[in-house]
N, C-alpha and C positions, 0 to 999 in steps of 0.2 A: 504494500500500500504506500507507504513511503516512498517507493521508488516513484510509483505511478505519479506520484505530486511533484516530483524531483523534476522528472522531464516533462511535466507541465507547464512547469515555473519555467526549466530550459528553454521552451520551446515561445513560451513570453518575449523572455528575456531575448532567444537571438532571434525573433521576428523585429524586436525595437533595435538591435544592434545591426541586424541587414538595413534596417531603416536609417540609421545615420552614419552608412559607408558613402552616403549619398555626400555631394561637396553642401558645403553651407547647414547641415544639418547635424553633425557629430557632435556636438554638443548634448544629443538625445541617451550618446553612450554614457552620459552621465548614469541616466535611467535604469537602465539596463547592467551597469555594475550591481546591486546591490540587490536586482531582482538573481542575479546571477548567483548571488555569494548565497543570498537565501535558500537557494535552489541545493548547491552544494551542498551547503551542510545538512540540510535534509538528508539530501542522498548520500551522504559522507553516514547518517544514522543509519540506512538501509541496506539489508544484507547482498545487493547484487550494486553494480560499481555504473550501471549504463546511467541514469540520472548524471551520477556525481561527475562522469567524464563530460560529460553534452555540457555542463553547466562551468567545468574547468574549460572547456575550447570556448564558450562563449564570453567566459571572463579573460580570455587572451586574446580574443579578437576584438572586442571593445576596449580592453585597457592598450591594445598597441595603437587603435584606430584612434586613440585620443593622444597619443602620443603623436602621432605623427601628425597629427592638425594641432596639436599647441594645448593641448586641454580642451579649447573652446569648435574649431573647424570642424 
């Protein structure tokens, strides 16, 4: 059950982080960090790891995709 809300939350979080790979909108990846963290440690509680990884690749695409626009781009 845990898992199942893990990549729910995953799948939140990297629909808003496809959304601000966009120029001028990266700034959205703010959003989406923290639905991501959430996500993890859920799935970090749950005895199968699919959750916890969707929600580790979505927290490394939004945290580099903020990098490389400045924080804010």
């Amino acid at each position: 059950m845990l898992n199942m809300v893990s990549i729910l939350l995953g799948l939140v979080a990297l629909s808003v982080a496809i959304l601000g790979l966009f120029p001028f909108i990266g700034i959205v990846n703010w959003l989406a960090l923290p639905i991501a963290a959430l996500g993890g440690a859920i799935g970090a509680m749950s005895s199968s790891n699919a959750g916890r990884n969707l929600n580790i690749f979505v927290l490394i695409l939004a945290a580099l995709r903020l990098s490389l626009g400045g924080g804010i781009l």
